[in-house]
C-alpha positions, 0 to 999 in steps of 0.5 A, spaced: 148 729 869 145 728 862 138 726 859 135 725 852 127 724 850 125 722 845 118 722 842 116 715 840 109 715 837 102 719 840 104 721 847 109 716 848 117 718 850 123 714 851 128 718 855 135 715 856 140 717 861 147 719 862 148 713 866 145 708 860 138 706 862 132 707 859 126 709 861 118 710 857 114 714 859 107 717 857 102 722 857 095 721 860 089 718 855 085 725 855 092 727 852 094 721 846 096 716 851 095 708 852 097 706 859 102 704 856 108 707 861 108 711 867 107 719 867 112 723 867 109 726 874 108 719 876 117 718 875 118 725 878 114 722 884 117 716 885 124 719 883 123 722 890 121 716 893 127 712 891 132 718 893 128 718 901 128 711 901 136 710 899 138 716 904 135 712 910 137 706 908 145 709 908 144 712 913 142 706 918 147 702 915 152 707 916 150 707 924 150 700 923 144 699 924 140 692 922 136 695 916 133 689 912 128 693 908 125 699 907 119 701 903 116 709 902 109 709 899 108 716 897 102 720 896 101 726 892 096 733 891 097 738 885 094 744 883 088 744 880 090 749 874 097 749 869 103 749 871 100 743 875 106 742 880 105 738 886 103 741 892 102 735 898 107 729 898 106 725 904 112 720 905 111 714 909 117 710 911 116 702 913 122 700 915 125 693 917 130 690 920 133 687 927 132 691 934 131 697 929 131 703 934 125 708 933 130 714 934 135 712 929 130 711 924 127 718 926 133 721 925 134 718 918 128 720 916 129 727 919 136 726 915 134 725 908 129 730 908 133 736 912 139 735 908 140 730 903 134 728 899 135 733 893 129 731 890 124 732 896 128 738 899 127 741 890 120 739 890 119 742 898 119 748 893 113 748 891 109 742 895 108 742 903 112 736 904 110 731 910 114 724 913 112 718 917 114 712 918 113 706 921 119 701 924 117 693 924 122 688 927 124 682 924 
């Protein structure tokens, strides 16, 4: 996997991925930025999420489970002083789908969390990482 940042202008980056995308990103006002981008931390963050989010959808799809949607809201503490690492996150999971067993999407959760999601477990290093979820019937 690769990755290139390169500074724009006042606190502003562009990151271009091995796999062709592009990314803005920017640093927050006290530090030049303009609100004009997401934060680094804010991407890292979501990273996470749509890592969890992906592992849980492929697993109920695997299980052949009728998954129709699948939203993680994120919510995160950091330190109070330089490295300002992420020391909470809390995930929950709102899950669709047609007779969703609350077990099954348990088991995805636990799944994603225990064994698959790099991002998660590689930020579990430093954060207390805690999930929920919620299963709603469509």
């Amino acid at each position: 996997m690769e990755c290139s940042v390169k500074w724009v202008d006042d606190a502003t980056f562009l990151a271009s991925t091995g796999s062709g995308h592009f990314v803005t990103m920017e640093g927050a006002a006290d530090a030049g930025g303009k609100n004009r981008a997401p934060r680094p931390m804010e991407l890292l963050l979501a990273g996470a999420g749509g890592c969890s989010a992906f592992d849980v959808v492929t697993i109920l799809k695997r299980g052949r489970h009728a998954v129709t949607g699948c939203e993680a809201q994120l919510k995160a503490e950091r330190a109070e002083t330089d490295p300002r690492v992420f020391t909470r996150i809390h995930y929950h999971f709102i899950v669709r789908g047609k007779a969703l067993k609350r077990e099954a999407v348990e088991r995805a959760v636990s799944l994603s969390a225990e064994k698959y999601c790099s991002a998660s477990i590689m930020l579990g290093k430093t954060a207390e990482v805690t999930h929920d979820f919620e299963v709603v019937e469509d």
